[in-house]
C-alpha positions as a printed NumPy array, in Angstrom:
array([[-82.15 , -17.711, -11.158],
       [-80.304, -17.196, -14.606],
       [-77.663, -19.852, -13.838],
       [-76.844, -22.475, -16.514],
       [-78.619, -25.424, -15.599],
       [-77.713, -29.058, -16.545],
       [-80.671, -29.406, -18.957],
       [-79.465, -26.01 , -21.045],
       [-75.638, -27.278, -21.289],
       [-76.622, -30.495, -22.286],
       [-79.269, -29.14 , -24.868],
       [-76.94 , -26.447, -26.364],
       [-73.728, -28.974, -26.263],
       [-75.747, -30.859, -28.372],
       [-77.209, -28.606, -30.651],
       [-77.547, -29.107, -34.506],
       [-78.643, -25.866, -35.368],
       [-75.41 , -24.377, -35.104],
       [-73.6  , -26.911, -36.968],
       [-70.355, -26.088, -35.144],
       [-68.478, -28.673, -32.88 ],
       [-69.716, -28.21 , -28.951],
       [-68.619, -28.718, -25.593],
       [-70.818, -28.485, -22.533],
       [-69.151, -28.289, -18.946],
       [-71.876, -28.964, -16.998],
       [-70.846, -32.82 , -15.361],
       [-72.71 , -33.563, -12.339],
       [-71.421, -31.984,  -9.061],
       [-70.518, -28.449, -11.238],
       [-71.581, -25.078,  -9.706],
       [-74.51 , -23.515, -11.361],
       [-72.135, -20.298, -11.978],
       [-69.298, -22.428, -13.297],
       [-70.955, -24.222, -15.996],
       [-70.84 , -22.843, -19.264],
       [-70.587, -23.514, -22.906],
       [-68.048, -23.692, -25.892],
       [-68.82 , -23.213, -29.586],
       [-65.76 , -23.619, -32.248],
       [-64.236, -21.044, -33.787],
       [-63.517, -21.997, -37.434],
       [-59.674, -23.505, -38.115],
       [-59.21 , -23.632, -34.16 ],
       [-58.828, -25.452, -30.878],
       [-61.842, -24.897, -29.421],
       [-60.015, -25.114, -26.058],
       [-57.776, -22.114, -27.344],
       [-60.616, -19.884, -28.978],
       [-64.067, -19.978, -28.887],
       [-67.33 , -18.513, -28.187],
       [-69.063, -19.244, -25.003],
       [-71.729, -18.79 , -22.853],
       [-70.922, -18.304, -18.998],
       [-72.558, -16.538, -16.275],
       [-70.792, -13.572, -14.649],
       [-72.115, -10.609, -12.705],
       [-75.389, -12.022, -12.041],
       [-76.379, -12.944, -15.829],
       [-75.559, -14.915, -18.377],
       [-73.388, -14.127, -21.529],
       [-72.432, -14.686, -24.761],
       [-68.729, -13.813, -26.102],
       [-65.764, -14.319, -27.578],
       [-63.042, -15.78 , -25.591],
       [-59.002, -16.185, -26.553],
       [-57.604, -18.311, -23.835],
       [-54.291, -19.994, -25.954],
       [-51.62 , -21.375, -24.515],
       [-49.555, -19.455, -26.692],
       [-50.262, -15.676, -25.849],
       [-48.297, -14.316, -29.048],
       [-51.162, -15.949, -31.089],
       [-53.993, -14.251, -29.276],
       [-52.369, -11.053, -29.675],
       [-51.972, -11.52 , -33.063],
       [-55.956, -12.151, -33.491],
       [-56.734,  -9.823, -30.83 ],
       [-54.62 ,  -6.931, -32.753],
       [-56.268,  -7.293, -36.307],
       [-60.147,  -8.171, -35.265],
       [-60.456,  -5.37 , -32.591],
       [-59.63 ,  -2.148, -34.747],
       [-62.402,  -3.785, -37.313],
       [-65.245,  -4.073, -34.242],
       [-64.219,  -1.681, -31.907],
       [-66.644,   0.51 , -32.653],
       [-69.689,  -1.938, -32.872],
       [-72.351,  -0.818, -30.725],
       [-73.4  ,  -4.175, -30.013],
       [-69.817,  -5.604, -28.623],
       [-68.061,  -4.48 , -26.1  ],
       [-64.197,  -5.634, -25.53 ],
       [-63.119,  -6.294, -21.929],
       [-59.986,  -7.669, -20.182],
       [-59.835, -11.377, -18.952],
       [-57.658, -12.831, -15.887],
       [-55.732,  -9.365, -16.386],
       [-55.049,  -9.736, -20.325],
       [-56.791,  -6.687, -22.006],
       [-58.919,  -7.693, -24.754],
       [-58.836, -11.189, -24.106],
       [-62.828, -11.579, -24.191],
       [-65.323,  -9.314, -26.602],
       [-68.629,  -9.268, -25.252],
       [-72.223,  -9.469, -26.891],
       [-74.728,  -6.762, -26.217],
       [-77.934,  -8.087, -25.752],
       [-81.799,  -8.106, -24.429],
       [-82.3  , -11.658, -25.164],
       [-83.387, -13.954, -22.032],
       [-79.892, -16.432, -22.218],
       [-81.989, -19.002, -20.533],
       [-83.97 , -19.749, -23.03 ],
       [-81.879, -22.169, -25.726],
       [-83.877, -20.51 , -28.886],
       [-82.594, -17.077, -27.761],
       [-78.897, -18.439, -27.04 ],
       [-78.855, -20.174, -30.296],
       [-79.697, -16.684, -31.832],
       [-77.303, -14.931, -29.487],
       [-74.45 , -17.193, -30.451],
       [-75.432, -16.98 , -34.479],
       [-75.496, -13.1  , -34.275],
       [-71.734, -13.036, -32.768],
       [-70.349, -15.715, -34.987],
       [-72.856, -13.519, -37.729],
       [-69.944, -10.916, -36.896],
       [-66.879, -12.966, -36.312],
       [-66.514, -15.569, -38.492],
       [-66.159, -13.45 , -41.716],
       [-63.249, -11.482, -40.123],
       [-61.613, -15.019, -38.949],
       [-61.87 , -15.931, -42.604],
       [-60.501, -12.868, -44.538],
       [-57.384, -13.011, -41.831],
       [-57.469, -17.152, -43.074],
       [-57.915, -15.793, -46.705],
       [-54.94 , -13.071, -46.536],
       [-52.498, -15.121, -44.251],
       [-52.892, -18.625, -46.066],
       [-53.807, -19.732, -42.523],
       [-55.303, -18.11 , -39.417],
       [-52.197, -17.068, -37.897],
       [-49.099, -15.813, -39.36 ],
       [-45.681, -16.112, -40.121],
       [-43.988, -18.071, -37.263],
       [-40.386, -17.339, -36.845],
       [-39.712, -20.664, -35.94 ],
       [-40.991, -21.819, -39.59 ],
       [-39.227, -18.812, -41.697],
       [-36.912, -20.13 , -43.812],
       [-33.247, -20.086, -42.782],
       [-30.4  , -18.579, -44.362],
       [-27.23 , -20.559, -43.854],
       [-24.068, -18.249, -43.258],
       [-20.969, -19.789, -43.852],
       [-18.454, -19.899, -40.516],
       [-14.789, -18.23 , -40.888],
       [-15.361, -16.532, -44.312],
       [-15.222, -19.801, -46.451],
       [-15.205, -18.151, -49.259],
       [-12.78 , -14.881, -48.035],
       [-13.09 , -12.173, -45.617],
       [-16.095, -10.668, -46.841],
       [-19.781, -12.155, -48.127],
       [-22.833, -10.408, -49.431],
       [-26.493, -11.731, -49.042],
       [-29.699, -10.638, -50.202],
       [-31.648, -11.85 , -47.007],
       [-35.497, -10.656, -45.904],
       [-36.418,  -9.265, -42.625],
       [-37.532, -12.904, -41.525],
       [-34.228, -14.67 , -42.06 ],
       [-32.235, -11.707, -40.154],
       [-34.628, -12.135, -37.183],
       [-33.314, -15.464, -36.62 ],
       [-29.534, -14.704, -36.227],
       [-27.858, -14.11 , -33.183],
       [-27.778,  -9.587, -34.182],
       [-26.042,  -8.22 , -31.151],
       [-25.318,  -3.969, -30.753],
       [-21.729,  -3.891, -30.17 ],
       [-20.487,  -1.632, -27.223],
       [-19.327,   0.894, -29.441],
       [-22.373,   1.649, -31.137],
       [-23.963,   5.039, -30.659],
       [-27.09 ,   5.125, -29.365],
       [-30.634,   4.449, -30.383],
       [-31.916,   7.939, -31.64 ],
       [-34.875,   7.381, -34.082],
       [-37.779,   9.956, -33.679],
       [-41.061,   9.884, -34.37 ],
       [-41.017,  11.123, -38.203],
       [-38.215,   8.491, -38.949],
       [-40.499,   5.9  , -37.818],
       [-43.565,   7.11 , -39.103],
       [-41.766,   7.468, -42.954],
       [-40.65 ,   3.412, -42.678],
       [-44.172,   2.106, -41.684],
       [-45.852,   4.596, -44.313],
       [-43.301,   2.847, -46.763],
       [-44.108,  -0.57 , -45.43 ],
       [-47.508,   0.363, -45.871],
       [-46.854,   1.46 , -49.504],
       [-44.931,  -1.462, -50.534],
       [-46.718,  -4.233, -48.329],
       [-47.488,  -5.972, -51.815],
       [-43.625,  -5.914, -53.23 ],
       [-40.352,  -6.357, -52.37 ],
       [-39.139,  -3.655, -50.591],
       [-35.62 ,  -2.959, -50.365],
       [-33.918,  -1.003, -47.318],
       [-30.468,  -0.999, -48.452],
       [-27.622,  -2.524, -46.899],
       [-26.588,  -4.282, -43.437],
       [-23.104,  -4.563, -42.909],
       [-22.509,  -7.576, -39.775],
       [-19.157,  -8.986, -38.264],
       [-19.187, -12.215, -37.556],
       [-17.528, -12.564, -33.862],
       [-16.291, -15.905, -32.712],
       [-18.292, -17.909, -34.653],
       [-21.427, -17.615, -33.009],
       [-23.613, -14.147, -33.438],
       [-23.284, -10.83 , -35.161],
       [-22.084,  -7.311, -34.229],
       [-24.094,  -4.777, -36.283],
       [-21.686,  -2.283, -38.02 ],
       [-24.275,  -0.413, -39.81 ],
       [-28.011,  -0.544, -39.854],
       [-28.997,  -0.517, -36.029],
       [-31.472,   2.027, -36.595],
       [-33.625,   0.192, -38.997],
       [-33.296,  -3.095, -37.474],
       [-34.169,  -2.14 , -34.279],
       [-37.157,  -0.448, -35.213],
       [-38.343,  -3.449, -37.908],
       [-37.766,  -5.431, -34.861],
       [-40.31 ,  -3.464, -32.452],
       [-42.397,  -3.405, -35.712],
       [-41.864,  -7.277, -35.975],
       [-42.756,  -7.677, -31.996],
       [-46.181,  -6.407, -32.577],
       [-47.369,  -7.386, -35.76 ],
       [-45.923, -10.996, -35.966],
       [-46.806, -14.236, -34.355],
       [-44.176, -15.668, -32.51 ],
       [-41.107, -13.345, -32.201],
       [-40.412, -13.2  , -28.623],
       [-36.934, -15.163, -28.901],
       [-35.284, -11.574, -31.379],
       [-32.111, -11.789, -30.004],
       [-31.712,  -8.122, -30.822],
       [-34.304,  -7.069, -28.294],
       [-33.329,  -8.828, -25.784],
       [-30.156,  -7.319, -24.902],
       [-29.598,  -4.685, -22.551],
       [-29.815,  -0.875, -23.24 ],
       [-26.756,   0.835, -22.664],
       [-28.048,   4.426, -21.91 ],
       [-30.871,   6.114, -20.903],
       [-31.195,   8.069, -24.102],
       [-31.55 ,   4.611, -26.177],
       [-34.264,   3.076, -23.409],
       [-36.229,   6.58 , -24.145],
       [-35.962,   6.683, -27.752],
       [-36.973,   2.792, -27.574],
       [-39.862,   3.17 , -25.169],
       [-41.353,   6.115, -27.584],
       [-40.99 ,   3.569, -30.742],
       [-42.48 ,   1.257, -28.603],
       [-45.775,   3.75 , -28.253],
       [-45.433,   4.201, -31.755],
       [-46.201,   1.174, -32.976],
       [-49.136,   0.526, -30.69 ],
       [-49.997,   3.726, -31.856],
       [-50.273,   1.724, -35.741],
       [-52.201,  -0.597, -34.467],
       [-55.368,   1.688, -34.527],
       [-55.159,   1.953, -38.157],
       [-56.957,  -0.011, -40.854],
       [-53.689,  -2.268, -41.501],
       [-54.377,  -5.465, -43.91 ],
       [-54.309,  -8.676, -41.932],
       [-51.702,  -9.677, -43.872],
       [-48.996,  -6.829, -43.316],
       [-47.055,  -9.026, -40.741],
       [-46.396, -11.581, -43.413],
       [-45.255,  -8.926, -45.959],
       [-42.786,  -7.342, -43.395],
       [-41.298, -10.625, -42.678],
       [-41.14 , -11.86 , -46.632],
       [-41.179,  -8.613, -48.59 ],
       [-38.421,  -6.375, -46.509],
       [-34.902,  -7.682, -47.808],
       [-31.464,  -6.054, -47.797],
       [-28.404,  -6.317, -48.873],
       [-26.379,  -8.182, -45.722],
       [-22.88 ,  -7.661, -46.066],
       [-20.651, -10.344, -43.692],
       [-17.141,  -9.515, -42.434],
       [-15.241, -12.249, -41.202],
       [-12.143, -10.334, -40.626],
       [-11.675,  -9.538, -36.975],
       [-10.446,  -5.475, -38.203],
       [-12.884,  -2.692, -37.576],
       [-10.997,  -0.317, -39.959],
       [-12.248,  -2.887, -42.626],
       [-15.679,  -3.031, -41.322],
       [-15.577,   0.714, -41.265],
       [-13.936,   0.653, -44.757],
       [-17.399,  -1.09 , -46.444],
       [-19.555,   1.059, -43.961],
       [-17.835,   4.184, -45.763],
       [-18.486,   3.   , -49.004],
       [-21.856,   2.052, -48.509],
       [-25.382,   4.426, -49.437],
       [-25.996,   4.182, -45.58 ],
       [-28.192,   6.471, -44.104],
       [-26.703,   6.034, -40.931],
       [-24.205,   7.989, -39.546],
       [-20.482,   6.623, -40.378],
       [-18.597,   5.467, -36.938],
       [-15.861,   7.778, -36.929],
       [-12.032,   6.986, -35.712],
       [-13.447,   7.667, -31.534],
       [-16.387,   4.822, -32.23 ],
       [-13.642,   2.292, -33.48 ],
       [-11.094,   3.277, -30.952],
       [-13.567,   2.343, -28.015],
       [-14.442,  -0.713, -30.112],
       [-11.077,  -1.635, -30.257],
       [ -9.753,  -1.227, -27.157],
       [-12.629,  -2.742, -25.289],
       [-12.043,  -6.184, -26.755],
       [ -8.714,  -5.586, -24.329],
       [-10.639,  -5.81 , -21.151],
       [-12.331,  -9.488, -20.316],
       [-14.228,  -8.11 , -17.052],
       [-17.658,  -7.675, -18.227],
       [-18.689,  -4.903, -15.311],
       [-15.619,  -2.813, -16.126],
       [-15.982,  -2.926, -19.941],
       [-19.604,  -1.71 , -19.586],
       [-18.852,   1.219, -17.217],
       [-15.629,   1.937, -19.61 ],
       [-18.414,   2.546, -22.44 ],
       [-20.306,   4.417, -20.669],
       [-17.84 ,   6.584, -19.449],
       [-16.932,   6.84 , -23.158],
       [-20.711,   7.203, -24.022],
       [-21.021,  10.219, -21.652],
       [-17.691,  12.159, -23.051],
       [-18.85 ,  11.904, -26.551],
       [-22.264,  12.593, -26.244],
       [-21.419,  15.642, -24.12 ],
       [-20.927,  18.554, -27.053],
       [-17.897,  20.219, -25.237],
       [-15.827,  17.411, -24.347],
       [-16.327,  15.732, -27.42 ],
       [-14.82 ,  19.011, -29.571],
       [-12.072,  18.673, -27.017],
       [-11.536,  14.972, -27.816],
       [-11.171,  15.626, -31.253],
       [ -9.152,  18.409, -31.125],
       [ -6.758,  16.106, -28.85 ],
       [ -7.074,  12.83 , -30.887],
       [ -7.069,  14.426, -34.242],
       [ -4.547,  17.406, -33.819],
       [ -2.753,  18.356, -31.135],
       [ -1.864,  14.84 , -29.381],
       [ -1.304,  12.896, -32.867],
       [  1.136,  16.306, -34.287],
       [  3.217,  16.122, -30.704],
       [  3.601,  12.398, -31.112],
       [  4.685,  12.643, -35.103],
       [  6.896,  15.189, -34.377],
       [  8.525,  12.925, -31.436],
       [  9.306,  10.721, -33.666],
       [ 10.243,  13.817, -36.406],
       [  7.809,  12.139, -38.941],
       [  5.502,  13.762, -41.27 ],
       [  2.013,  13.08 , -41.804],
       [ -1.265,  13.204, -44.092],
       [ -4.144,  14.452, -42.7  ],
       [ -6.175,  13.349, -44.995],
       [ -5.563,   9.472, -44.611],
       [ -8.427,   7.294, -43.476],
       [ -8.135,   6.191, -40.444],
       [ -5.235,   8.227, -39.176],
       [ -6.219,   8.393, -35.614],
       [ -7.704,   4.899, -35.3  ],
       [ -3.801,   3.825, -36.481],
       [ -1.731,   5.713, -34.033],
       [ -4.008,   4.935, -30.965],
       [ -4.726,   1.304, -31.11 ],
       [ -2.522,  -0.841, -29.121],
       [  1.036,  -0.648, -29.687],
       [  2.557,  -4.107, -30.611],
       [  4.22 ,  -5.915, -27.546],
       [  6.242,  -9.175, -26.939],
       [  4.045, -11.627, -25.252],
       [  6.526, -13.348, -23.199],
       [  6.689,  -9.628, -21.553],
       [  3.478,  -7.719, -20.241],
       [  3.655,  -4.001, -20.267],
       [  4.293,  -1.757, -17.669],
       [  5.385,   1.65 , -16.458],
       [  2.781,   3.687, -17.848],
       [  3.   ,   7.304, -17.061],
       [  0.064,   9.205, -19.641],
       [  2.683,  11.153, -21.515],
       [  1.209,  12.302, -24.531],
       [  4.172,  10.442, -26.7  ],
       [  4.207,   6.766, -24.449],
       [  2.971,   3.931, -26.601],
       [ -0.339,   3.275, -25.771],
       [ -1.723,  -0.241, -24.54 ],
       [ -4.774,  -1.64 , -25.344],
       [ -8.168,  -1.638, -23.026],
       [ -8.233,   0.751, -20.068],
       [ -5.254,   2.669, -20.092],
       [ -6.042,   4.162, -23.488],
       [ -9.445,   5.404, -21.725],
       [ -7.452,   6.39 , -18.612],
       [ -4.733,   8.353, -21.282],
       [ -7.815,  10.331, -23.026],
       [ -9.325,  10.811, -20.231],
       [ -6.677,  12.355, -18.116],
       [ -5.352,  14.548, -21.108],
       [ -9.196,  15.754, -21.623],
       [ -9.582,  17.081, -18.055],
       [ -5.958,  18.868, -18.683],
       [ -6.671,  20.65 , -21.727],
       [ -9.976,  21.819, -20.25 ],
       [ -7.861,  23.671, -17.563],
       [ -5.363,  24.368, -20.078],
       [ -7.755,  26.525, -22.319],
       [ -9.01 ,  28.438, -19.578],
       [ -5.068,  30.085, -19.038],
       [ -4.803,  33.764, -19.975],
       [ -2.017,  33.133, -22.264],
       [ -4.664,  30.445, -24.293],
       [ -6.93 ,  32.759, -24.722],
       [ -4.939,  35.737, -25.551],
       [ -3.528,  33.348, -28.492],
       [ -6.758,  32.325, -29.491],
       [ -7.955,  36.414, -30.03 ],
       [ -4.979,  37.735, -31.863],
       [ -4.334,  34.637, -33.893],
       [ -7.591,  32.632, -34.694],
       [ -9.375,  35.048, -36.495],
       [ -7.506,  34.972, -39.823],
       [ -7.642,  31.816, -41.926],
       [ -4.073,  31.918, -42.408],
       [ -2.822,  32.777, -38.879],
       [ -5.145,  29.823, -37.436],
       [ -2.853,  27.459, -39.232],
       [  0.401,  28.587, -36.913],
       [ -2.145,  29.058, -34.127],
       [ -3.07 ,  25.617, -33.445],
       [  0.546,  24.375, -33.698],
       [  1.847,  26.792, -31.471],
       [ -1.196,  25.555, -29.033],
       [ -0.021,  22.412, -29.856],
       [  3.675,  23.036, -28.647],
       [  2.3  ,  25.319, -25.665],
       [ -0.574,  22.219, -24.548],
       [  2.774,  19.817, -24.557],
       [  4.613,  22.566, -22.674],
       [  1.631,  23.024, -19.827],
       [  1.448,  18.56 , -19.691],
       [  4.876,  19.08 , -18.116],
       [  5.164,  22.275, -16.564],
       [  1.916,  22.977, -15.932],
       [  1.42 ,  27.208, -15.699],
       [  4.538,  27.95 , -14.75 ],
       [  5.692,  30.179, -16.902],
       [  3.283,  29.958, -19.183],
       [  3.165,  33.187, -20.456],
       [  7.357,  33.008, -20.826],
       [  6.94 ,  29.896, -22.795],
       [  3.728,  31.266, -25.098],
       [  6.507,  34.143, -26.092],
       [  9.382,  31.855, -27.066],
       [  7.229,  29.454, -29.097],
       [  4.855,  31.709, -31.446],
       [  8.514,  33.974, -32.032],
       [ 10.011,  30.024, -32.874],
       [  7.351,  29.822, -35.386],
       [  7.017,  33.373, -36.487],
       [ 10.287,  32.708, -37.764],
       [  8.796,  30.984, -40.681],
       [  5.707,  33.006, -41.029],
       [  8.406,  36.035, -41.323],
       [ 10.267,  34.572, -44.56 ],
       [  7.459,  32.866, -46.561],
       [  4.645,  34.974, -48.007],
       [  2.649,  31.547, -49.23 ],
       [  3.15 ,  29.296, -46.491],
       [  1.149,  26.395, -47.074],
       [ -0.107,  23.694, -44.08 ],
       [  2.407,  21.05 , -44.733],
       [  5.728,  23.38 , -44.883],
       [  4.22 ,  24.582, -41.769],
       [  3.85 ,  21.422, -40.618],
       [  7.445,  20.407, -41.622],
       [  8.866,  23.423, -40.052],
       [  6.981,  22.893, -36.868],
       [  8.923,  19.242, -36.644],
       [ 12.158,  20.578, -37.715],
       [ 12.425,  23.313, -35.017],
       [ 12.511,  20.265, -32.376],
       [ 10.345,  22.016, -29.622],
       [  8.526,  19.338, -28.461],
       [ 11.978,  17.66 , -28.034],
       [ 13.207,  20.826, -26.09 ],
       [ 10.212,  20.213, -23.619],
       [ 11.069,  16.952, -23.136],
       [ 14.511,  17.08 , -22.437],
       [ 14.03 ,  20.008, -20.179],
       [ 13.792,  18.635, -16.52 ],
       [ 12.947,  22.643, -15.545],
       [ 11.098,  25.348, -17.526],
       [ 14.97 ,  27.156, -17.23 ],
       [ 16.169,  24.678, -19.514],
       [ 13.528,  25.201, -22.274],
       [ 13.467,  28.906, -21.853],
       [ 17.043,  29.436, -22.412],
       [ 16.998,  27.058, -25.6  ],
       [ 13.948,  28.657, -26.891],
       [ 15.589,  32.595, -26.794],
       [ 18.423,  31.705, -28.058],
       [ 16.573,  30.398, -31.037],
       [ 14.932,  34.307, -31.501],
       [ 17.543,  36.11 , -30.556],
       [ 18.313,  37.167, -34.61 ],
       [ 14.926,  36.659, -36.539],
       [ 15.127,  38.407, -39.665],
       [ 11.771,  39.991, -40.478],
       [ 10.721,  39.798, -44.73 ],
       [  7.568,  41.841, -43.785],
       [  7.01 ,  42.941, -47.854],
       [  3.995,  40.894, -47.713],
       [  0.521,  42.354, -46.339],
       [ -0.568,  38.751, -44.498],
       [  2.85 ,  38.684, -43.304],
       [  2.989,  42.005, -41.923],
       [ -0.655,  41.343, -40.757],
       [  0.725,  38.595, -38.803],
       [  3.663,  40.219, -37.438],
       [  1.192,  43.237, -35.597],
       [ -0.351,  40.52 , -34.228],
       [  2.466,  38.632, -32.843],
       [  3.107,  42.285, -31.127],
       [  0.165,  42.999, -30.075],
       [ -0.268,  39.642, -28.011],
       [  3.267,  40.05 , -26.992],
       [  2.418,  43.568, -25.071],
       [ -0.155,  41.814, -23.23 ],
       [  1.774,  38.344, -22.439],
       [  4.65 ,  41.015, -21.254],
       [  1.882,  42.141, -18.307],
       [  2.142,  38.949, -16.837],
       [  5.653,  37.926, -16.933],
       [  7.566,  36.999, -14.248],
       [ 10.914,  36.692, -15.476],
       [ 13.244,  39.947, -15.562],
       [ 15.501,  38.715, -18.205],
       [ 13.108,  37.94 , -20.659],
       [ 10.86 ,  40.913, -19.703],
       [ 14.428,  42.666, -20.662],
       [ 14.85 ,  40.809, -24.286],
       [ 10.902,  41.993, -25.033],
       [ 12.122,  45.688, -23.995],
       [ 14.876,  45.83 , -25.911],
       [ 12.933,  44.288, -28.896],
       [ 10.437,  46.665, -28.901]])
């Protein structure tokens, strides 16, 4: 029988010829089939890895065997020597205890039982072995590579020591070790495959030199970790790059946090298959260590608890990220209003779904940007300049409030001050599903096709959907085509006396004619109705002007048809009579 017998252990445990330290398990009362035989691997435990003889499946064999403790270091080995054997006809890699590629096995003919032919079985695999263990030794500075645990640290000062802001030229290593989270508001992971491919072919590339991947901006939150304002893309993916290809790196903070959506756990798992996909190639043994010490950036620190300054560096930054826009830090701000950890995450994801859904999230802005924040200016009979950063992030973050006294009384009006955490997602959210019912009324859409289509009309259109949008919040469709005729004659009164109307005269117009005020003050569409006709009843038409007269027809022509579906005699009467 082929089993390992005492004599054999004892003669191979002690055998000079392979001048290699030995271990024989073969102590009286052992198993035939369990004995077997250790041989050192160069610069390791022999406990750890080794080669061995054992008999399994009726014969005895010669192999390779990775049995650490520490699995991250066997994968590490494991992941560089098998794409440089794996297609030696004489090996043949196999799983052990359920770890793939834990064990490589040597194809032979040789009769194991004989110690001349196991001392030649065991030289041929260490023949093919030990030079690979050495060039990873030779490449790495040591067998294994750069340990987390070991990289350098970076020290970040707490509370902005030196002010609100701090830069840092910091390499892939050192960021691994802080506490990275992805902040609520964060879109999602959306890398593809040609994104990641391009940053390991650049790795690749520059796996000798310092290669630099732009900036990082972080916030510093209570001390403690980091919120990533921009750069989750890249760190994300060095990170999965990091997981495979470095020893040690199971404690990344940044991968172990919850995904949010489905669409980042997808786009993750397929980076994931990526980068086992890289492992097939011919990668230096020493690429882990040049990720970790050659990849640096630029780490920019905010202390400063504001996201419009965090968004103010992001801005300003060569990013090739997308920039969060005034919706991201909205739903970044208000979410630090609600403590309940269940609620804030279904909040985002609520949030998550609107904005990643194409047609709500045109609504949103429309709302947000336009028609919401002109109602609420001209409230308040204030001006405004579109162009400032941030507008919409000001005017929707939490109004001020005395502590002593908690709010109350919310109602959604478009105009109501708006407090912080879920009754700012409740506000948009309710006004959303309004204006999606709003734009499917026949007076919206007859609006839209006689006054959209002209550059210069579009200007007066959206306010007057502004005005009508405020109108419907109240009154709902009652008298919706009444009210569409009252307010584009309102404003037609200044398209009808200046040739070269320009957006902010418009706009200042639009405030001065006080017709969001009407609607508010009016507890019945009656109320508004009268005010508004008694506003048009003498409009003096300057129609010298080709636009203006362009604009006029078109005022008339909707008019005709908004005329079909009134209800009211006395205005159908006024319409009559202007005609």
């Amino acid at each position: 029988m082929p089993y390992i017998t005492q004599k054999l252990a004892k003669d191979l445990s002690e055998a000079k010829a392979l001048n290699r330290e030995s271990r024989g398990y073969w102590e009286s009362g052992t198993w035939d089939t369990s004995r077997h035989i250790r041989i050192a691997v160069e610069a390791q435990d022999i406990d750890s890895i080794h080669y061995e003889l054992l008999y399994e499946e009726g014969q005895l064999r010669v192999e390779l065997h990775f049995e650490s403790k520490d699995a991250n270091k066997d994968l590490y080995l494991i992941k560089r020597l098998y794409p440089l054997t794996k297609n030696n006809n004489r090996l043949a890699w196999k799983s052990w205890q359920s770890k793939p590629l834990h064990r490589c096995v040597l194809i032979t003919d040789r009769d194991l039982h004989n110690k001349v032919n196991t001392v030649a079985a065991f030289r041929e695999i260490m023949g093919i072995f030990d030079p690979l263990f050495k060039k990873i030794k030779s490449e790495n500075g040591a067998i294994t590579t750069i340990d987390l645990s070991k990289t350098e640290n970076y020290e970040i000062s707490k509370n902005g020591d030196n002010g609100p802001i701090s830069l840092h030229s910091l390499n892939l290593g050192q960021i691994l070790q802080m506490d990275i989270r992805i902040p609520s508001y964060q879109r999602d992971y959306c890398w593809e495959d040609a994104q990641i491919e391009n940053l390991f072919k650049n790795l690749q590339e520059y796996s000798s030199q310092d290669y630099h991947l732009g900036t990082i901006i972080l916030q510093q939150k209570d001390n403690v970790y980091y919120d990533v304002i921009d750069g989750q893309q890249r760190l994300i993916t060095l990170s999965l790059l990091a997981k495979e290809f470095v020893e040690n790196t199971v404690d990344i903070q940044l991968l172990s946090q919850k995904v949010r959506t489905k669409t980042s756990e997808e786009h993750i798992a397929n980076c994931k298959w990526k980068v086992e996909q890289f492992l097939k190639h011919n990668i230096p043994c020493n690429f882990g260590q040049n990720l970790i010490n050659n990849v640096k950036f630029s780490v920019l620190i905010i202390y400063d608890n504001r996201l419009d300054l965090a968004q103010t560096f992001f801005s300003n930054q060569n990013s090739k990220g997308v920039p969060l826009s005034d919706l991201d830090l909205l739903k970044a701000h208000h979410l630090r209003f609600i403590y309940h950890e269940a609620q804030e995450m279904h909040t985002a994801q609520e949030w998550d779904a609107m904005r990643s859904n194409q047609y709500r999230n045109a609504t949103l802005e429309k709302l947000l940007f336009w028609h919401i924040y002109e109602l609420r200016h001209w409230m308040r009979k204030q001006d405004f300049n579109a162009n400032e950063r941030n507008r919409v992030l000001h005017e929707f973050s939490a109004a001020e409030i005395v502590k002593d006294v908690p709010p109350f009384g919310e109602k959604f009006d478009f105009y109501e001050k708006i407090q912080g955490g879920a009754h700012f997602f409740n506000y948009v959210k309710l006004l959303c599903n309004s204006y999606e019912q709003f734009e499917k009324e026949a007076p919206v859409i007859l609006l839209r096709k006689y006054l959209s289509y002209h550059w210069s009309h579009a200007r007066y259109s959206e306010i007057i959907e502004a005005f009508l949008f405020a109108y419907y919040l109240k009154f709902r469709n009652q008298y919706l085509p009444e009210a569409l005729y009252v307010i584009s004659n309102i404003m037609g009164m200044h398209r009808f006396n200046n040739s070269q109307a320009r957006t902010k005269s418009i706009r200042e117009f639009a405030s001065s004619s006080e017709i969001v005020m009407m609607i508010d003050q009016a507890t019945s569409p009656t109320f508004f109705l009268a005010e508004g006709l008694s506003k048009i009843q003498n409009i003096d038409l300057n129609l010298n002007s080709d636009i203006v007269l362009d604009f006029y027809l078109n005022i008339c022509d909707m008019a005709e048809e908004l005329s079909k579906l009134f209800t009211i005699n006395s205005i159908s009467k006024i319409y009559d009579n202007r005609i």
